[in-house]
VOKEBA-773773 format. One record per residue (C-alpha): residue in one letter; x, y, z. Coordinates in steps of 0.05 Angstrom, whole numbers, plus 5000, padded with zeros to 4 digits. Layout:
<rs>
AXYZ ...
</rs>
This chain:
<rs>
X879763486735 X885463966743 X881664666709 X889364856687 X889864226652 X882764226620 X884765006597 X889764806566 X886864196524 X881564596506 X885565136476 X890464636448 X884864306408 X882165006386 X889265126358 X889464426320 X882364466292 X881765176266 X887565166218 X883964476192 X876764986181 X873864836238 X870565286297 X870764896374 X865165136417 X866664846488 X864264946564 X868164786617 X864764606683 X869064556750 X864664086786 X865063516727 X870363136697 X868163276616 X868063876572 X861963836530 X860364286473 X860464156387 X865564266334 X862564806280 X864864366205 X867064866150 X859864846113 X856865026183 X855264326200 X855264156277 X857763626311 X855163526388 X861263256432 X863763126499 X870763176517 X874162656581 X879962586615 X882061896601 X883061556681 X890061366697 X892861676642 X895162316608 X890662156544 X884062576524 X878062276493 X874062646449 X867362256432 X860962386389 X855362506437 X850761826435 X844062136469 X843462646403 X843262086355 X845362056275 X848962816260 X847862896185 X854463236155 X853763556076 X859463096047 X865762686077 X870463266059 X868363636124 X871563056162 X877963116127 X880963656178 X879963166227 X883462556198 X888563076180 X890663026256 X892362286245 X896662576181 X892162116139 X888262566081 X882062276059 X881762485994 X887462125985 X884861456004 X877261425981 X874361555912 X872362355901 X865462115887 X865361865953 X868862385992 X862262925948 X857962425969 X851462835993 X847662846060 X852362376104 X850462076172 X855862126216 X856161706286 X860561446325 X866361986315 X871961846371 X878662236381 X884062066430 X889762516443 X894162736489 X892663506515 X898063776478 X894363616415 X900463576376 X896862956334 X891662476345 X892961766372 X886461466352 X881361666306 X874961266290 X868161436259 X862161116228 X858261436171 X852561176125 X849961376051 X842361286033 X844361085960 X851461225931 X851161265858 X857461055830 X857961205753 X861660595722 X860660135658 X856560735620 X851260735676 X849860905757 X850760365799 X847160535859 X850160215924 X844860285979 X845260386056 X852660406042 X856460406107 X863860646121 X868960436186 X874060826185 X879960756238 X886561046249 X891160736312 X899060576318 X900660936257 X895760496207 X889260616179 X884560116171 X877460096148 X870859586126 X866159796084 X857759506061 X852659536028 X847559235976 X846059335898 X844559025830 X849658835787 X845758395737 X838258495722 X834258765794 X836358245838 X839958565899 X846858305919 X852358455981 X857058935970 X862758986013 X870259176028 X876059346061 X882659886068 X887759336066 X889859395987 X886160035975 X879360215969 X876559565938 X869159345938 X867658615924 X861858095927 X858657545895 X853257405841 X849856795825 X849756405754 X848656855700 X850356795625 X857257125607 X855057625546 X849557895588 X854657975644 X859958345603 X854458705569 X851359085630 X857459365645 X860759625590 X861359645510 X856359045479 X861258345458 X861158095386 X860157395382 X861156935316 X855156645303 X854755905333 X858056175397 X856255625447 X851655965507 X856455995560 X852856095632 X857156275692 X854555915756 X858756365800 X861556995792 X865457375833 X867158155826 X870558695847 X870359455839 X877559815838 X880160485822 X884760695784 X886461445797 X878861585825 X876261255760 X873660585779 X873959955737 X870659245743 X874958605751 X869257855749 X872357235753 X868556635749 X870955825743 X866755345675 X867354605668 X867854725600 X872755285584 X876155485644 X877956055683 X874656725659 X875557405676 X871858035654 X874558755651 X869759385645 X874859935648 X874260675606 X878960725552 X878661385514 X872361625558 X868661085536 X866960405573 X869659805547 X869159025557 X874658505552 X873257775571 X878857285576 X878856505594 X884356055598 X882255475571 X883054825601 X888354285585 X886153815528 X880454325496 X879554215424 X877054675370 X870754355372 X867754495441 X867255215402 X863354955342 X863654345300 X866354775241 X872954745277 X873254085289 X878453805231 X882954355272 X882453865330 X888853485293 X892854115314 X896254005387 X895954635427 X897854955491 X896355485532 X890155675493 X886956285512 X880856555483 X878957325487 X873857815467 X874458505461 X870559075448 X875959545422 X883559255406 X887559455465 X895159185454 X899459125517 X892658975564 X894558915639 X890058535675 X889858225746 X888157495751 X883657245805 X889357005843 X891757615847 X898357535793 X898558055735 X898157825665 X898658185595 X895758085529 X895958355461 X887358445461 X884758455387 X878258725374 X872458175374 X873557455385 X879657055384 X883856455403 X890756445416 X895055885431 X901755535417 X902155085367 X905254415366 X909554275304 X908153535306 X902453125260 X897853335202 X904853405172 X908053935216 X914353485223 X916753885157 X915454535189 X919354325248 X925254155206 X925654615152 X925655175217 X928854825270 X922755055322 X918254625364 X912655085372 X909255675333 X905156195356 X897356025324 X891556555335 X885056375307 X880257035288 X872256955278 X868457615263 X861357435235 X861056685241 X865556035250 X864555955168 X869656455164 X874956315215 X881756525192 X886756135218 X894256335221 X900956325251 X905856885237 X912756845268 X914357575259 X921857445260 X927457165212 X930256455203 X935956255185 X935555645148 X943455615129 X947756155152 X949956565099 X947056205049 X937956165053 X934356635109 X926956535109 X923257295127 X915957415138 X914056645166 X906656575164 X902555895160 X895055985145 X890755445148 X884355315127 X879154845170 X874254585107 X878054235091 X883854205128 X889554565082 X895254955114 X899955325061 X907455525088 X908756285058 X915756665072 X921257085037 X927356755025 X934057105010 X938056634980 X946056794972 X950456384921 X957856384918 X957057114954 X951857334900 X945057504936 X939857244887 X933657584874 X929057484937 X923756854934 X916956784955 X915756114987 X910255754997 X907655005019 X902154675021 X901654215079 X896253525085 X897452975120 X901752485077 X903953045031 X907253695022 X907754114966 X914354694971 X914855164919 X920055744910 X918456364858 X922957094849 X919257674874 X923458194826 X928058044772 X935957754768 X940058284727 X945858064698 X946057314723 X952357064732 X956457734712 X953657624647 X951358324612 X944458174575 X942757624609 X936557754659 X931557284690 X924857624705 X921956994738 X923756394767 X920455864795 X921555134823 X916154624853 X916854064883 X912053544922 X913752984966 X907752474947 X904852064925 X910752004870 X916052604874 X914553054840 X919453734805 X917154334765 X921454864743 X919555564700 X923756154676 X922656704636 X929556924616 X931257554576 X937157544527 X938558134487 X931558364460 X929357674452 X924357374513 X924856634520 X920056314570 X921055524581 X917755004629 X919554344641 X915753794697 X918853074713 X915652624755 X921152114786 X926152154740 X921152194670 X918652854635 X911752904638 X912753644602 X916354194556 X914854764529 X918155404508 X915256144472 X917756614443 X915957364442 X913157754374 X907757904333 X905457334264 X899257144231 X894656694271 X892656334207 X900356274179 X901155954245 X896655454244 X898255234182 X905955134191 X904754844254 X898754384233 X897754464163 X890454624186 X886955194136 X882255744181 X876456094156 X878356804103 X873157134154 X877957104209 X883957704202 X887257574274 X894857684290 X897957264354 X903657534383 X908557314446 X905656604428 X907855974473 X908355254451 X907154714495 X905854004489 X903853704562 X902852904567 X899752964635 X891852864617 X890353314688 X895353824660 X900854154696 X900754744733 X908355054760 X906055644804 X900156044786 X901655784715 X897255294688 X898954804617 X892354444597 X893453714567 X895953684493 X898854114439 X896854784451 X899355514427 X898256044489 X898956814463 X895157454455 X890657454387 X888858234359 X881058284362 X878358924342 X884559264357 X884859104427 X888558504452 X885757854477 X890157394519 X888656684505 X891155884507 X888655634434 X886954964432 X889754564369 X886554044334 X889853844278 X883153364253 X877953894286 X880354564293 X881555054344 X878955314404 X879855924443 X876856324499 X879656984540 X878357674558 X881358314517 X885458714547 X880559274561 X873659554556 X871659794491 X869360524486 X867760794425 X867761624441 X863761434508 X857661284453 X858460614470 X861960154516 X863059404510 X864758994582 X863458494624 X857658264655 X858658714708 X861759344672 X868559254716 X872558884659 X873858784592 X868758354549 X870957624533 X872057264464 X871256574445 X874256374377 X871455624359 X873255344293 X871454624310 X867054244278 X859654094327 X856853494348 X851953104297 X844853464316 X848754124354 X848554794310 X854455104295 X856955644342 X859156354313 X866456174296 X868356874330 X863457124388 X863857764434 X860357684495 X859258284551 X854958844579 X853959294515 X851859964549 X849460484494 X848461194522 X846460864597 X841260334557 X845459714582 X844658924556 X848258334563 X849457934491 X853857544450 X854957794376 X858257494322 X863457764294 X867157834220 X872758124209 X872258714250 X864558844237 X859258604277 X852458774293 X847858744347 X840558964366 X838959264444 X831259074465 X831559384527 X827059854578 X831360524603 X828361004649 X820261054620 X821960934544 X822160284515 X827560144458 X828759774402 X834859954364 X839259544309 X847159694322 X853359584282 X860259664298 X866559734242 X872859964284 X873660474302 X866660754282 X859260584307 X852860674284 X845060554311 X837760634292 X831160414312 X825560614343 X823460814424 X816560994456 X814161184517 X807661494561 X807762254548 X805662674590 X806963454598 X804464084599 X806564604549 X804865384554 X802565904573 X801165924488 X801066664462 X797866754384 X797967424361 X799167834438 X792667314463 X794666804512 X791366114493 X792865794553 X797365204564 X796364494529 X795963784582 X799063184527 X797462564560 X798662054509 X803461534488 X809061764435 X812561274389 X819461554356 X824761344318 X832661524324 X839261384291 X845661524336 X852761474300 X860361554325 X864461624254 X871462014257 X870062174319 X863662594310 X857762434352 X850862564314 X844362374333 X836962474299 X830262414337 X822762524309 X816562184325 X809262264325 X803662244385 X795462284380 X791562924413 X784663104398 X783462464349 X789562714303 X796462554293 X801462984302 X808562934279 X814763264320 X820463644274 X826763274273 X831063404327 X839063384308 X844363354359 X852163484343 X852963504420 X853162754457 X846962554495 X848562434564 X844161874568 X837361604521 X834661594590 X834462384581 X830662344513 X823962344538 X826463024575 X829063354500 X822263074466 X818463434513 X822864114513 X822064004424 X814264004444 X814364614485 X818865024442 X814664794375 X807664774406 X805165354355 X806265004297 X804064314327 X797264564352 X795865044305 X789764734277 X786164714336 X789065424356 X785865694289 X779665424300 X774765724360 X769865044363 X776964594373 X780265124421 X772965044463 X772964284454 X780164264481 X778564724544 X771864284552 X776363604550 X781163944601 X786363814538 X787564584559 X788765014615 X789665684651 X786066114592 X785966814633 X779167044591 X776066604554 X770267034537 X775967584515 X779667054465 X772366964429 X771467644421 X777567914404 X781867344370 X776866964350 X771167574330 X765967094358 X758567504372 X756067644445 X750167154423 X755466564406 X760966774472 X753566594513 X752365974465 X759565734470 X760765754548 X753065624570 X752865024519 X759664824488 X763164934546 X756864674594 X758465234646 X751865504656 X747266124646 X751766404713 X758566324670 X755366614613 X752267264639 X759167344675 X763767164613 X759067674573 X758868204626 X767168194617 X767668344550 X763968934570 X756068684552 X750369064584 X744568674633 X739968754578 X743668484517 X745767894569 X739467724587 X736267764516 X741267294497 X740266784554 X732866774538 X734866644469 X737666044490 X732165754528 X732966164600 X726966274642 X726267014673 X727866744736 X734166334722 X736367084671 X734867414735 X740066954775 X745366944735 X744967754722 X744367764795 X750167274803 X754967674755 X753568314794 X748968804763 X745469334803 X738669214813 X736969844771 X740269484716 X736768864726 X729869094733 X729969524664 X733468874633 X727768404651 X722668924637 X724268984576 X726168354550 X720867944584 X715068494565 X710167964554 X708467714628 X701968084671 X701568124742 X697768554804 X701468944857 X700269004927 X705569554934 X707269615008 X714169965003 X717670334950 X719569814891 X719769854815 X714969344771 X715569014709 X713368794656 X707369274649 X702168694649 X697268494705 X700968124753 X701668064840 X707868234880 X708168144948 X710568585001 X718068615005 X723068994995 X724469414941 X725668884877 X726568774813 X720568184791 X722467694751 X716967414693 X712766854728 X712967094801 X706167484782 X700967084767 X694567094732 X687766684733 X686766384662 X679166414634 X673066494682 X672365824691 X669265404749 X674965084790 X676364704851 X681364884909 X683464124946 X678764044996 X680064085073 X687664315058 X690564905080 X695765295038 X699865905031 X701266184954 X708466244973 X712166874935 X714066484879 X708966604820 X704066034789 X697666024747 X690265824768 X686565394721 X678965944725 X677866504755 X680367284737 X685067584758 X686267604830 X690667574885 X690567094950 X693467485007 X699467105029 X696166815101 X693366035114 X687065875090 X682765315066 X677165395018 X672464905037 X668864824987 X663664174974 X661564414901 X665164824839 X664665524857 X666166114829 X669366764877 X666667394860 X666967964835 X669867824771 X674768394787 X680568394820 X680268364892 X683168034953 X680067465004 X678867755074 X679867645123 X686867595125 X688266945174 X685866285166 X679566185137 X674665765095 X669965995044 X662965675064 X660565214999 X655865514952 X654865464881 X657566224874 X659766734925 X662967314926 X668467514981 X667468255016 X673568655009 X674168995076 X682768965082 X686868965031 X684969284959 X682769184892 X687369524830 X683069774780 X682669834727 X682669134707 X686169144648 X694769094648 X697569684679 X703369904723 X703770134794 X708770644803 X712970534874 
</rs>
């Protein structure tokens, strides 16, 4: 190799790689034909290479050096100043994802130039990615041992692409691709069922329920992007439906799904669900049925043969197609448009029970120039059973005169059509004529099985309305009838139409009154408006100065009848409110004047029927009603009262009473008497009251009183007036309790007078949260220190320990306490407890149970320094110093022979007892047994102790005396006390 030459190269590759970030580190050796050395990446990655002379030629070849294996690179980018030398930019071609792609193997890397470096002539390298996460469809798909070719020769780039992952559930599928139309990955999936497919990619489908389970037995895919942001195309062939395709792309930042399939030639309406299937007399074509997460108009979508294709996607499921105007009547709709198809689209949210079927034209017709132009063509059509109904405008022009516009409609079955044409506003001045005005129009006419013609107008001329109606059917009336608008007696009527006499309790007027007589026995309805059979009067009768709108049925032999809703909900000052069932309306009326069946009582010949809601407590009844009176009675549960309340009603005034009851229970208090606080009073018992509520002249009043049980007595609340309205009787309970609270002195003032029922009350837990109880007797009460121990030891039944501390806080002394607590039956010890318990010093105690339990004798065997009482014989043992209590000391009753158990030992434990014989004497506290065969008496007859002082046993004699060596006699024998 020519050194000048490789010199050159070498610094003409330096010059074209470090502008692109990259450092060339290369040896040149004059005894070989190649330059080895390694190319320094931007992130300080190293490539090894080795750079030739290309034989016969004046090309260089710089190539990746096989014998150091895989070079591992940080990310794609740091290859981009190399493709750069081709003029081809990476980032420009592969996803950014891709290009950040971490820890890429690079091989095969191959340059070929010429040494001028002024570009490359061929590029090529091979890298490889562990696991590519691609984020896409609202999760990662991860692409494994994903493998890129990348080329670049004769001015054209070209590239493959592999690798495996799961699209569907974990089973692992081919991925692969190419450079030819962009970075595309692609492969194939196996059957799979299509929600689940459109699911795990994007936004979750909504399916009507009864959506036949459609399962895919191919699929094939393909990953694109769009600007760096990839997108899912699946396309996939049924026997069934047809070709589908599914598209996961992000709208908005979020993932969404779109399925399309163009369904096959011949499908019915059926194949979907048997619902549809009177729909299979439609003929379609080109149906297409979609799904769609969100509604995406204008969708752009690529078919799988590659064409482009776009559609107006609405949100959910539906069916789109064009529809045929020929059979199940359609010829009319062909004719009366001139068109040959329609556009149908057939939506289905929940289930296939409420399709909505409908074709809307969007766009004017003219049905004669000039003259009729039909605007907002829509046909809906119903499937059970199969109805379709034609609805448009029409703007109809006459002589130059645009009438009023028309609403059209038809109803379309097979072997009959029904058209009808009705104003949407009024006609001023018809004809040029000032005055005259039609405010509706309306004209009907059907086509089988007989024709059919129907004509209405309500016409305005002057002040005077005139409505009239006329039906012939062929060329014979079947109808008349005419009204005319103002205000009479419904009872004058009657009997100058009839001659027939009402009932004096009914004072109704009828105004804007119709009369119709209709031979028809079906009746005849032109438009919405319907005429029952027979002679009828239609108007608006004044009930309890409201309005009621009603068709009253005439009779001449029977009566009449009548039935309708007034014109609005009754509200008397809010007090009470008189609707429908379900408090949205106005109440009905029924007026029935004819006479009943043989056997059938007679109904109320005027009857209100509705929700009657009184302050919240709601019922639905019928009243009669006279005149304008009527009464009523509510039996109803509201909140945790129970009512029963009699009502009446003369317009425009109301009145109620009756009586409630409910479970009372509330707490009242803290009660203060006289600066002492009583405590607070717990009513748990049922209270039974009795109210009157009244609207007149427009002043609410309401009363309220009642009576409830406590301590076996009845006690009655004060009448409670309101001038203010009650928001509700379900807040009565709540102004009974507050009238309980604020009167509790005078209500419990029996039992807050009297000490023995204030006690009995505490004892029951009928009262609560007394601070000093002890205090109250004393002070409020001037109750004795002897009766404060008597009432909370006994009445209360809290105990000596209660006692001695209720006493010792009204300031009582140890001594006074415990002579009262032996007065009521105390032993010394359980006085000594309770003193002890209530906190007296010991000093305290022991002069208190000396003195008041004087009577008890005992012997000492004073060890450390303590104080005795009572000054009788009696035995302490050695403790600490102590107060004793009577009854620890003991003494031996009479000199009698007695008998300790044989063969047991025992201890005399500290507390005190009394041996049946003997004197007085004291057993040191150690285990002994007496053994002892015969009676025996110890001696001396003085006091003394048994030595020795551990377990022992007195040998059996008929007498013996035990020698005092430890321990000591106290003499004299006779009661005295040891000093400490």
């Amino acid at each position: 190799m020519d050194e000048q030459t490789a010199f050159r190269t070498i610094e003409a590759l330096k010059n074209q790689l470090q502008p692109q970030g990259f450092t060339v580190n290369l040896a040149f050796e004059t005894t070989s034909d190649s330059i080895q050395g390694s190319i320094i990446t931007e992130s300080g990655g190293s490539i090894p290479i080795q750079l030739n002379k290309l034989v016969d030629t004046a090309e260089w070849e710089l190539k990746q050096l096989e014998q150091t294996g895989i070079v591992t690179i940080p990310n794609l980018s740091d290859l981009n100043g190399l493709v750069l030398l081709s003029r081809v930019n990476l980032v420009e071609i592969l996803p950014d994802r891709l290009i950040n792609a971490r820890n890429v193997k690079l091989t095969n890397l191959i340059i070929k130039f010429m040494h001028e470096m002024e570009n490359a002539l061929y590029i090529a390298f091979h890298v490889t990615i562990d696991t590519w996460e691609l984020p896409i469809g609202g999760r990662n798909l991860e692409i494994d041992d994903f493998t890129i070719q990348l080329a670049w020769e004769n001015e054209r780039l070209s590239g493959s692409f592999q690798g495996r992952t799961k699209i569907v559930g974990n089973e692992e599928t081919p991925v692969q691709g190419d450079l030819q139309n962009g970075f595309i990955l692609a492969g194939n999936l196996g059957a799979v069922e299509l929600t689940s497919l459109a699911s795990s990619w994007g936004a979750s489908l909504k399916l009507p329920s009864g959506f036949p389970r459609l399962v895919l037995p191919q699929v094939q895919y393909r990953i694109e992007f769009s600007e760096h942001t990839p997108f899912v195309l699946l396309y996939a062939q049924t026997d069934d439906f047809g070709q589908l395709t599914i598209v996961v792309r992000k709208i908005n930042d979020n993932w969404e799904s779109f399925v399309i399939i163009e369904l096959l030639d011949g499908w019915k309406f059926s194949n979907l669900s048997s619902l549809l299937q009177p729909l299979d007399i439609l003929q379609i074509k080109e149906p297409t049925l979609t799904l769609a997460s969100v509604p995406k108009p204008d969708f752009n979508y690529t078919k799988s043969d590659g064409t482009e294709k776009s559609l107006n996607m609405r949100k959910d499921f539906n069916l789109s197609a064009e529809l045929i105007l020929q059979g199940a009547g359609l010829e009319f709709v062909e004719k009366l448009i001139g068109r040959k198809e329609l556009p149908l689209l057939l939506h289905a949210a929940e289930s296939f029970t409420e399709a909505e079927v409908s074709v809307d034209l969007k766009q004017k017709i003219v049905l004669l120039p000039d003259v009729i132009i039909f605007d907002q063509f829509a046909i809906d059509i119903d499937p059970q059973p199969l109805v379709m109904e034609l609805i448009c405008e029409a703007t109809i022009t006459i002589f130059g005169t645009a009438l009023p516009q028309f609403r059209t409609s038809a109803t379309i079955e097979e072997g009959r059509t029904e058209l009808s044409l009705e104003t949407i506003e009024p006609w001023e001045n018809v004809f040029g004529i000032r005055g005259f005005k039609i405010n509706k129009a309306i004209f009907e006419m059907e086509t089988a099985p007989s024709p059919k013609y129907g004509i209405y107008g309500d016409v305005a001329i002057s002040d005077k309305t005139i409505r009239m109606a006329a039906q012939l059917i062929g060329n014979a009336p079947s109808m008349i009838a005419g009204s005319l608008q103002g205000e009479l007696s419904l009872k004058e009527t009657i009997r100058d139409l009839v001659g027939l006499q009402l009932p004096d309790i009914l004072d109704l007027s009828i105004k804007d009154f119709n009369i119709y007589a209709v031979a028809d026995p079906q009746g005849v309805t032109i438009g919405d408006i319907h005429f029952d059979p027979g002679f009828a009067l239609q108007g608006t009768l004044g009930i309890l100065g409201l309005d009621l709108f009603v068709k009253v049925i005439v009779d001449p032999h029977n009566g009449i009848y009548a039935h309708g809703s007034l014109s609005q909900i009754i509200s008397l000052g809010d007090v009470l409110k008189i609707s429908n069932a379900t408090g949205d309306g106005p109440p009905s009326a029924t007026l029935d004047t004819r006479t009943p069946s043989p056997g059938t009582p007679a109904p109320p010949i005027l009857q209100l029927s509705g929700m009657f809601d009184l302050l919240g407590l709601k019922e639905s009844i019928e009243v009669s009603i006279e005149k304008s009176e009527f009464e009523f009675r509510l039996k109803k549960e509201l909140g945790i009262s129970e009512f029963e309340l009699h009502c009446k009603v003369k317009q425009p005034n109301f009145s109620a009473e009756g009586d409630f009851q409910f479970d009372l229970n509330v707490s009242t208090g803290p009660i203060t008497v006289a600066g002492y606080n009583l405590g607070r009073i717990k009513i748990n018992t049922g209270f039974k009251g009795s109210t009157s509520v009244s609207f007149q002249d427009g002043q609410f009043r309401m009363s309220i009183d009642g009576k409830f049980h406590f301590q076996g007595n009845e006690l009655s609340l004060p009448k409670l007036q309101l001038t203010a309205q009650l928001e509700s009787l379900e807040k009565l309970p709540e102004l009974i309790k507050q009238q309980i609270s604020d009167n509790a002195g005078e209500l419990f003032k029996d039992m807050l007078a009297d000490p023995n029922k204030w006690l009995q009350g505490i004892k029951d837990e009928l009262i609560e949260g007394v601070e000093n109880v002890s205090k109250v007797l004393k002070d409020k009460f001037s109750r004795s220190a002897e009766q404060i121990g008597t009432d909370i030891r006994n009445t209360l039944g809290l105990g000596s320990a209660a006692a001695a501390q209720g006493l010792k806080d009204i300031n009582e002394g140890a001594e006074n306490i415990a002579r009262v607590l032996k007065a009521l039956g105390d032993p010394s010890g359980e006085v000594r407890a309770a003193l002890v318990n209530a906190g007296f010093p010991s000093e305290d105690i022991s002069h208190a149970m000396q003195v008041v339990f004087s009577e008890i004798a005992h012997i000492d065997f004073p060890s450390q320094g303590h104080i005795d009482t009572p000054l009788t014989p009696h035995i302490d043992m050695p403790l600490t110093p102590h107060v004793d209590i009577a009854e620890q000391g003991h003494c031996d009753i009479e000199a009698q022979i007695h008998v300790d158990v044989p063969g047991q030992g025992h201890i005399d434990a500290w507390t005190g007892h009394i041996d049946s014989g003997g004197f007085i004497h004291g057993d040191f506290g150690g285990i002994h047994g007496d053994t002892s065969v015969t009676p025996h008496l110890d001696t001396p007859l003085i006091p003394h102790c048994d030595t020795p002082l551990t377990p022992h046993g007195d040998i059996a004699s008929i007498g013996h005396g035990d020698v005092s060596e430890v321990g000591h006699a106290d003499s004299p024998a006779t009661p005295h006390g040891d000093a400490p």
